[in-house]
Z-matrix of the N, CA and C atoms (Angstrom, degrees):
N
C 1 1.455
C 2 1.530 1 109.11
N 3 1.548 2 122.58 1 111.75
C 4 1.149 3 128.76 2 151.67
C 5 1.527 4 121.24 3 -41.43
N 6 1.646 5 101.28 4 118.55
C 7 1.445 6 97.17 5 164.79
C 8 1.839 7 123.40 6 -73.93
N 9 1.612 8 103.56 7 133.35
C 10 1.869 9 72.78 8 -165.22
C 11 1.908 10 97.82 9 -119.37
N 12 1.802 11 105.44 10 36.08
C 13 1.407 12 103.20 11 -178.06
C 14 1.521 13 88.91 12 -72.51
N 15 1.318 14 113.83 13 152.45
C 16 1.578 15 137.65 14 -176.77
C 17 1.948 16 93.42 15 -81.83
N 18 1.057 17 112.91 16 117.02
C 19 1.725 18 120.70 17 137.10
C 20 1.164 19 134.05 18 -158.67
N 21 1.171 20 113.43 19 -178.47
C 22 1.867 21 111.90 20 -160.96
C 23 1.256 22 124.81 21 -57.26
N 24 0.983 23 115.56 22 118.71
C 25 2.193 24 112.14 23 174.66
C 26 1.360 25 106.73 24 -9.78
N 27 1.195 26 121.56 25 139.47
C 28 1.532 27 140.23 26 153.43
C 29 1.298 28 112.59 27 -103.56
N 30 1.117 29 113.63 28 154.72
C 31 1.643 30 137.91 29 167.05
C 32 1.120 31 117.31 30 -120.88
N 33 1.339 32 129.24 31 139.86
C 34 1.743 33 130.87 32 -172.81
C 35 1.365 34 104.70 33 -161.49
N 36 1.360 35 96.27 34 135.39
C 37 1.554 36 101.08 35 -176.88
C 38 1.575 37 103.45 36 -107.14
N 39 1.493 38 129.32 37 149.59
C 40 0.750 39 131.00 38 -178.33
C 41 1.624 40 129.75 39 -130.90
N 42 1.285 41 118.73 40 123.20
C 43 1.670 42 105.48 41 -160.84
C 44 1.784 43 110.95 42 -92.69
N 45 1.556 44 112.19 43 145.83
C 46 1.355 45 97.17 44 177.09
C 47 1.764 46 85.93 45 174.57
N 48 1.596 47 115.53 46 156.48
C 49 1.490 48 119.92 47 -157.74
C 50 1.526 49 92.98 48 -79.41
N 51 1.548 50 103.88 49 157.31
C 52 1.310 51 105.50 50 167.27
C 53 1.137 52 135.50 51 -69.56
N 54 1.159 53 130.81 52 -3.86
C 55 1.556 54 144.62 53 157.94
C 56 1.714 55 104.67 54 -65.62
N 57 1.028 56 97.67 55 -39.48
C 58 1.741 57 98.10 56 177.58
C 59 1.740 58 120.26 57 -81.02
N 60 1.216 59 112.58 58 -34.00
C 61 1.075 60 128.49 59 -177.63
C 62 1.877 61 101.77 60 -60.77
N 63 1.352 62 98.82 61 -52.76
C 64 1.748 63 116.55 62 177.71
C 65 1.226 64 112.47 63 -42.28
N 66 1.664 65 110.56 64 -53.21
C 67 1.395 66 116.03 65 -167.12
C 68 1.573 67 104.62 66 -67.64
N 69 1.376 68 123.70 67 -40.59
C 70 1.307 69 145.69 68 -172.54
C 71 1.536 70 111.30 69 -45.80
N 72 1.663 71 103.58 70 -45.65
C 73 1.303 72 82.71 71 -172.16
C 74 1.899 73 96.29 72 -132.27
N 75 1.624 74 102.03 73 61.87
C 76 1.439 75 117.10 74 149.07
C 77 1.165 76 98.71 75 -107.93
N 78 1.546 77 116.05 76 -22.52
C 79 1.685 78 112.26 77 171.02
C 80 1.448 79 121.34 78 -88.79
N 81 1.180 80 119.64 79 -9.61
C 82 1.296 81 120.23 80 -174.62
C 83 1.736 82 118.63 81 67.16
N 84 1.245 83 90.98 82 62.02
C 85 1.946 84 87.11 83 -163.68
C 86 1.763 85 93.18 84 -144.86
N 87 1.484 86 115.85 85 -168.26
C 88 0.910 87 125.93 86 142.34
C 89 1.540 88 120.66 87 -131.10
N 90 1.265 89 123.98 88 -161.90
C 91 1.215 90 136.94 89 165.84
C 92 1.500 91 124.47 90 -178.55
N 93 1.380 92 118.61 91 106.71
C 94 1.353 93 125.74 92 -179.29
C 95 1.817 94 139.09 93 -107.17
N 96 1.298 95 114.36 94 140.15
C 97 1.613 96 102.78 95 -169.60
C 98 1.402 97 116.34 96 62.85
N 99 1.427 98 113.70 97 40.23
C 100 1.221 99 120.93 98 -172.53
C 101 1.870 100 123.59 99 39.57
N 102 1.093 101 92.74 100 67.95
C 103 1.647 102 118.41 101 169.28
C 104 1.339 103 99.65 102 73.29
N 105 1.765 104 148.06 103 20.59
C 106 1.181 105 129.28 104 160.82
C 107 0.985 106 118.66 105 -72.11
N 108 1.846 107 121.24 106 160.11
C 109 1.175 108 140.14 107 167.59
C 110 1.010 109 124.05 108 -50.62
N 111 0.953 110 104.54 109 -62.74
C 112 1.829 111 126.95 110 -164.14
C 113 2.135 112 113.73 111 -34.69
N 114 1.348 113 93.27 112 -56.11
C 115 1.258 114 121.28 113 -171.43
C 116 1.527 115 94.82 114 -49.39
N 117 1.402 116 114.82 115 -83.83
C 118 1.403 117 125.56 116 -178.07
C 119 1.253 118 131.75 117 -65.02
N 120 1.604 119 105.79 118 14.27
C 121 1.566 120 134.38 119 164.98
C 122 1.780 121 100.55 120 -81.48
N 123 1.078 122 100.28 121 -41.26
C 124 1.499 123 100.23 122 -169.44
C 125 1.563 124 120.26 123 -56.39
N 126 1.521 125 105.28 124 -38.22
C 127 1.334 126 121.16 125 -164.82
C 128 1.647 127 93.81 126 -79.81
N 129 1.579 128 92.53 127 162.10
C 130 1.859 129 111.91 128 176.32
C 131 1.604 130 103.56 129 -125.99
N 132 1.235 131 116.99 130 167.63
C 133 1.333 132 132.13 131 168.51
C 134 1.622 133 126.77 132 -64.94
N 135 1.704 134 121.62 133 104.50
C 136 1.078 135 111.96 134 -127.17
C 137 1.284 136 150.10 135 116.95
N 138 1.140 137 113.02 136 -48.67
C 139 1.521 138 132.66 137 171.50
C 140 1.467 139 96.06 138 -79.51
N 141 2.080 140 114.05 139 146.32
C 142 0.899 141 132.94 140 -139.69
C 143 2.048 142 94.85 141 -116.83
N 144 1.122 143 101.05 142 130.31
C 145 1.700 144 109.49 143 -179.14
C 146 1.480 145 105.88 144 -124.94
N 147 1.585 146 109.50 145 139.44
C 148 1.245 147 130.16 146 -175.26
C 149 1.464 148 101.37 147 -124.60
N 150 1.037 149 120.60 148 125.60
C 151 1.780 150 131.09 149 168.80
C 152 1.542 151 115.31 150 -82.21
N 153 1.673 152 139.65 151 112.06
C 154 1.235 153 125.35 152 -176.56
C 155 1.478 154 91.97 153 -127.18
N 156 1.496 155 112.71 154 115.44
C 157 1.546 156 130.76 155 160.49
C 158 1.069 157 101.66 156 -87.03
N 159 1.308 158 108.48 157 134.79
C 160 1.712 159 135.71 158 -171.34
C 161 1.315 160 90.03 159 -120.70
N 162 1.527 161 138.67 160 -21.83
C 163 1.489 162 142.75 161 -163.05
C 164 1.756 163 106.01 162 -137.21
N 165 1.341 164 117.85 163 135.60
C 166 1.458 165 123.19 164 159.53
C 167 1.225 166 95.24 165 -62.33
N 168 0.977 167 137.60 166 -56.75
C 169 1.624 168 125.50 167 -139.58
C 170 1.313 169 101.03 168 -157.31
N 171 1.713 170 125.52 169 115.76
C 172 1.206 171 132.20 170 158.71
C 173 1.525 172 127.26 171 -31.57
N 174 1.376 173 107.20 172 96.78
C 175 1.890 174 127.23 173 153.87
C 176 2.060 175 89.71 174 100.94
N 177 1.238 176 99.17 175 18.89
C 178 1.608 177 89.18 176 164.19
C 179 1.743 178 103.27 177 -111.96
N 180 1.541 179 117.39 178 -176.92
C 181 1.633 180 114.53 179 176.27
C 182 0.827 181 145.97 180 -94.64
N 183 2.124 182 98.13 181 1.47
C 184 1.636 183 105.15 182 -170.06
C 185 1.677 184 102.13 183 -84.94
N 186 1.481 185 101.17 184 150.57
C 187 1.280 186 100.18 185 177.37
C 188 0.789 187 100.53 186 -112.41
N 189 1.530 188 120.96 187 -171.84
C 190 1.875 189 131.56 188 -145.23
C 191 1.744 190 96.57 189 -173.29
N 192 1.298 191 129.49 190 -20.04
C 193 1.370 192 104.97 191 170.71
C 194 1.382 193 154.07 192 38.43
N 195 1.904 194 98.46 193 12.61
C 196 1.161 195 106.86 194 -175.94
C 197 1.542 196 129.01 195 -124.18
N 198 1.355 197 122.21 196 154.65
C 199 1.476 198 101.05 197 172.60
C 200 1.476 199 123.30 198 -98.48
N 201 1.492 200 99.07 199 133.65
C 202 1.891 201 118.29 200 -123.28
C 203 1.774 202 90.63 201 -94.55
N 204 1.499 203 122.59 202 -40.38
C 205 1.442 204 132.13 203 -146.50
C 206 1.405 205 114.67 204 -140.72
N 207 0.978 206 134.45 205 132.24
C 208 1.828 207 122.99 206 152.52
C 209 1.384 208 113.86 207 -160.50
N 210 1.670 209 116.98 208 136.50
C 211 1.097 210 140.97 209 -102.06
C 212 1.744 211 102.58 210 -169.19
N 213 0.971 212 108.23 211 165.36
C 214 2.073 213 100.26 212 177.45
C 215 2.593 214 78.08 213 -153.55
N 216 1.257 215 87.84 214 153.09
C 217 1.743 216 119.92 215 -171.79
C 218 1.682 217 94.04 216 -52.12
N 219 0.838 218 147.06 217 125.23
C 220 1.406 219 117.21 218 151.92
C 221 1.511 220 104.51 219 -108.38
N 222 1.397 221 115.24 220 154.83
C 223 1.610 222 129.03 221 -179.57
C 224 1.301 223 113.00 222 -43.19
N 225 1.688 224 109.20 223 150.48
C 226 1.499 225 112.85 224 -156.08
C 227 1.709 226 103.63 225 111.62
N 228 1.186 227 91.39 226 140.08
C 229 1.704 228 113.64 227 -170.00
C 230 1.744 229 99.95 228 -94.28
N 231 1.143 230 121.36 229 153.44
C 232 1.465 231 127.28 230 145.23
C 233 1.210 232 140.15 231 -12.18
N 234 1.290 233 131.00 232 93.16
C 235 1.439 234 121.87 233 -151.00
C 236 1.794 235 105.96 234 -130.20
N 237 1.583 236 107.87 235 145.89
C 238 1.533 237 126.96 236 178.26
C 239 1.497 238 115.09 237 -74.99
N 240 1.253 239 126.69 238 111.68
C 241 1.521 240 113.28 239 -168.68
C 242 1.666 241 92.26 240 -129.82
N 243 1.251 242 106.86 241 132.06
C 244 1.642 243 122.40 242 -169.87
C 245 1.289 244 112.00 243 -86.66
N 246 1.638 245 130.69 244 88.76
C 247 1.335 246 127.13 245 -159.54
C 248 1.895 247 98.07 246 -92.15
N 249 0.778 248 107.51 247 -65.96
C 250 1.234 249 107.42 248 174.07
C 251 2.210 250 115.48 249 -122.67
N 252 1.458 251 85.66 250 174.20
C 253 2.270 252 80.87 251 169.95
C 254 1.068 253 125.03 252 -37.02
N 255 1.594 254 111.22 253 -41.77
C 256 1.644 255 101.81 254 -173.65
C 257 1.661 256 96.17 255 -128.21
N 258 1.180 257 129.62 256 55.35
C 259 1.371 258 121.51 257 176.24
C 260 1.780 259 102.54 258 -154.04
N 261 1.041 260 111.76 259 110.83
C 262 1.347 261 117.44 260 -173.95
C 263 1.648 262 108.09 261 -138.28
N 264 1.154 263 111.53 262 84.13
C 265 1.835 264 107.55 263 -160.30
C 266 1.686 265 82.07 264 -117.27
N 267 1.661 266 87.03 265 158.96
C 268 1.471 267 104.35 266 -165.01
C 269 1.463 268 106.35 267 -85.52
N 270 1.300 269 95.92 268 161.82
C 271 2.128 270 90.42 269 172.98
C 272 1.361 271 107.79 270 -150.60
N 273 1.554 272 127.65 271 167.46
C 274 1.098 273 152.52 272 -156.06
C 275 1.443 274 93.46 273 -113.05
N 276 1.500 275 125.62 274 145.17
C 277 1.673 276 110.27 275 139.56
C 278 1.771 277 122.25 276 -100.51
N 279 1.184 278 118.36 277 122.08
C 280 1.849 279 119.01 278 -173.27
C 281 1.390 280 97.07 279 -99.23
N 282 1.740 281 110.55 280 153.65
C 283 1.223 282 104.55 281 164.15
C 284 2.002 283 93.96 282 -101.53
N 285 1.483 284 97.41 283 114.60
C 286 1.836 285 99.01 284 171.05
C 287 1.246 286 112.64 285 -69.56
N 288 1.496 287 108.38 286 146.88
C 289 1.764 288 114.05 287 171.86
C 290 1.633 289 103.99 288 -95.34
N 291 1.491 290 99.32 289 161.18
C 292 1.163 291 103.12 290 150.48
C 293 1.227 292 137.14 291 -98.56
N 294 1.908 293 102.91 292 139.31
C 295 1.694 294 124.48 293 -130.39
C 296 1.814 295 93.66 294 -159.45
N 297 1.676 296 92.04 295 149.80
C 298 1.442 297 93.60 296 178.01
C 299 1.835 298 82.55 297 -125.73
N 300 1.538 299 97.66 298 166.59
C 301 1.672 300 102.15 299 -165.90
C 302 1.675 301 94.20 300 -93.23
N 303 1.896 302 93.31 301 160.19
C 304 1.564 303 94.63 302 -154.12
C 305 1.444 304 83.60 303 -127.51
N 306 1.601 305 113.56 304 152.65
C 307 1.901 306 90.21 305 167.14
C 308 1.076 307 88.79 306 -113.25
N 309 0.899 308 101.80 307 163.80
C 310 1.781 309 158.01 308 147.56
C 311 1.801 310 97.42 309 8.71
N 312 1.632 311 95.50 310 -81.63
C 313 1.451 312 111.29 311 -149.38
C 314 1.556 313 116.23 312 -62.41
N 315 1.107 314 134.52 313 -35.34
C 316 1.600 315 125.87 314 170.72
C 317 1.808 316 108.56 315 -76.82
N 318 1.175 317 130.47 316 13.70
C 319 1.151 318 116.23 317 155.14
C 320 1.739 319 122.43 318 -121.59
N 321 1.203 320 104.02 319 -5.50
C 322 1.870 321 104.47 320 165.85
C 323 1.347 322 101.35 321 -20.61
N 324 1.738 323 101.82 322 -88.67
C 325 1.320 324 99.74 323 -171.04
C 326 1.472 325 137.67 324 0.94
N 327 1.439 326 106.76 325 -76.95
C 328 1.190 327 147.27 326 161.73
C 329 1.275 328 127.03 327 -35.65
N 330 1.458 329 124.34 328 -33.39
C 331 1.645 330 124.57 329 -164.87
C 332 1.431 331 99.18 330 -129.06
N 333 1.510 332 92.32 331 127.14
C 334 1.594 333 120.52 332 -145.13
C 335 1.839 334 103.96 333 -74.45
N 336 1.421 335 88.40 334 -30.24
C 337 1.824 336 90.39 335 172.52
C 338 0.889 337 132.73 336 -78.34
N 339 1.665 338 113.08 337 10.58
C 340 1.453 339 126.75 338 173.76
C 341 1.709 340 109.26 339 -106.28
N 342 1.386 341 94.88 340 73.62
C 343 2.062 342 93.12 341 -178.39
C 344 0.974 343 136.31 342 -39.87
N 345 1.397 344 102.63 343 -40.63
C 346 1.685 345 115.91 344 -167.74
C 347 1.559 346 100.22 345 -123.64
N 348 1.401 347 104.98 346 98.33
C 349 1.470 348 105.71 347 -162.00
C 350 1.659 349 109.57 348 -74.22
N 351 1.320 350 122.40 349 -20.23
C 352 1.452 351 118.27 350 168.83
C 353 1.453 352 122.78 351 -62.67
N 354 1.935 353 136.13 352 -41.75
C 355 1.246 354 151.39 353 139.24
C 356 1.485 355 105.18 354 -47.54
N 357 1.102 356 154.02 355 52.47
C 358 1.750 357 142.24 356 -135.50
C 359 1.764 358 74.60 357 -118.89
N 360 1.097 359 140.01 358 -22.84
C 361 1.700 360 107.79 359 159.52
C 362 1.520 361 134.39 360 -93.90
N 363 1.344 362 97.78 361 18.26
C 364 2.178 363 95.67 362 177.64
C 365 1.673 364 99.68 363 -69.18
N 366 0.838 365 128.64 364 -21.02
C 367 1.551 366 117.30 365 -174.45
C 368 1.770 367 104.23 366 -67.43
N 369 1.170 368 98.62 367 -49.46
C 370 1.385 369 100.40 368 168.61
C 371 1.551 370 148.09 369 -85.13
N 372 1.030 371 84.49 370 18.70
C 373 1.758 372 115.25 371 136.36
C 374 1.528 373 147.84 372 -49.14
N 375 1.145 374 79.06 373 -43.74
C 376 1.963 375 108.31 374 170.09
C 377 1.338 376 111.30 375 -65.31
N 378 1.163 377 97.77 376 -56.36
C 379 2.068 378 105.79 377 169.78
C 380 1.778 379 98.73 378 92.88
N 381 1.253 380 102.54 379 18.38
C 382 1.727 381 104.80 380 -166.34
C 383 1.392 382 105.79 381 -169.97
N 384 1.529 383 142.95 382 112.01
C 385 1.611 384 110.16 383 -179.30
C 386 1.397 385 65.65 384 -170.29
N 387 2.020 386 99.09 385 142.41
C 388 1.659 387 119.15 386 151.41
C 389 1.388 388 97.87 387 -52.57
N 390 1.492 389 95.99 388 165.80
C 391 1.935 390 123.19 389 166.39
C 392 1.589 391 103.73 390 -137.19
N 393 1.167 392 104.12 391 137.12
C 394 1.782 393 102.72 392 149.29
C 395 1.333 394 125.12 393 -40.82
N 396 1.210 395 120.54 394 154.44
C 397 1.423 396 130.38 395 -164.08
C 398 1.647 397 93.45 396 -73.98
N 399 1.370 398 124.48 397 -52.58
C 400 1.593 399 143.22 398 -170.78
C 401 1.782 400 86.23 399 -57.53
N 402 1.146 401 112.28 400 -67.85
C 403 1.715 402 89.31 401 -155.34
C 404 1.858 403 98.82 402 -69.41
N 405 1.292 404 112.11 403 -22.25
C 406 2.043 405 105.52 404 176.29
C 407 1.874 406 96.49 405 -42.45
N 408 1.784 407 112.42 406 -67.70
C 409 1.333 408 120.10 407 172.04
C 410 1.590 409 116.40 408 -34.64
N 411 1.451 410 110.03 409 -68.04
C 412 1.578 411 94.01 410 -173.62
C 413 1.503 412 109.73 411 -50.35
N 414 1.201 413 141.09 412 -61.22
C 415 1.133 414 139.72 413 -154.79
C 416 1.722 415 105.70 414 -74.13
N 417 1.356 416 115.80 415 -24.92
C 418 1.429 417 98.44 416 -173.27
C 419 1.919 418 97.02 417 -78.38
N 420 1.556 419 117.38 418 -24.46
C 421 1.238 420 115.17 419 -165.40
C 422 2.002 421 116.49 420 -72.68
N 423 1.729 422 79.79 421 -12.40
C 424 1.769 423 95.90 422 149.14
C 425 1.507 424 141.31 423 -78.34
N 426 1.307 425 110.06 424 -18.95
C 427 0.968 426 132.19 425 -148.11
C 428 1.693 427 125.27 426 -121.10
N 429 1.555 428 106.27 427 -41.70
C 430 0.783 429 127.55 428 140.42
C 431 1.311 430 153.15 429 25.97
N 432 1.611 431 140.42 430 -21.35
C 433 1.500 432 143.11 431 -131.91
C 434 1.775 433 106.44 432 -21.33
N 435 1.109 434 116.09 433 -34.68
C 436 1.639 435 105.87 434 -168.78
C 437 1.624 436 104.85 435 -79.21
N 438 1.671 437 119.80 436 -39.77
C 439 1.060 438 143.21 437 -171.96
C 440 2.007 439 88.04 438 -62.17
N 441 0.851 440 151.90 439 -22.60
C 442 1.369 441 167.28 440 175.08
C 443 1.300 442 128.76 441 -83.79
N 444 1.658 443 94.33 442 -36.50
C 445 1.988 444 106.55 443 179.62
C 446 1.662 445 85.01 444 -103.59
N 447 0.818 446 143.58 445 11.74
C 448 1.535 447 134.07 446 -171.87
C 449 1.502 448 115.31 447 -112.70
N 450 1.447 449 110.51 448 -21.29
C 451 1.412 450 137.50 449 169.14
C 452 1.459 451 103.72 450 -73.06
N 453 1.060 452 116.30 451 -76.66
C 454 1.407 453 125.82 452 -175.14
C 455 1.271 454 108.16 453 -19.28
């Protein structure tokens, strides 16, 4: 059951390797905190998602530092998708934009949910966390493809 009380856009960033992020949105889905509910309960139809890989590739060391995806909720509730026997993690469907990946490091500064700009990855820790509407903008105006042909 769709919740259909009316409130303001959300933004949420979401952590997960870039190999995963890739697969994610040839499917047009998401998946957060390693396939829990909860997370992608929060979000509504609409509300704006950013992908930040901190990792190329799940449980290896190269890092990647970048923000990988971004995406807005589309309608449709929370759903069980049967990946393998014992792995059944929930997913979202997003409609993804087209976006080239941005890293990390020239916008710390800048993005307000990063407090302590020297530690500038404990937020992403959570693997799930709202953002301000301003840093969703800065980073999508990185990110972007049109935000890119519009410069030119």
């Amino acid at each position: 059951m769709t919740n259909t009380t009316a409130r303001p856009r959300k933004y949420w960033m979401i952590v997960a390797s870039k190999d995963h992020v890739k697969q994610g949105i040839k499917q047009g889905i998401a998946q957060a905190c390693h396939g829990k509910t909860s997370p992608l309960k929060r979000m509504r139809p609409g509300d704006g998602v950013i992908y930040y890989s901190g990792k190329l590739k799940l449980g290896e060391p190269a890092s990647c530092q970048e923000f990988t995806a971004i995406g807005t909720v589309k309608d449709g509730d929370v759903y069980a998708f049967q990946m393998s026997e014992d792995f059944c993690p929930s997913r979202r469907d997003i409609a993804f934009l087209p976006a080239v990946d941005v890293s990390i490091l020239p916008l710390i500064e800048d993005l307000t949910f990063i407090r302590n700009k020297k530690s500038w990855g404990y937020p992403f820790r959570f693997g799930f966390f709202e953002i301000p509407g301003a840093d969703f903008d800065l980073i999508a105006s990185k990110m972007l493809i049109n935000h890119h042909e519009e410069a030119r």
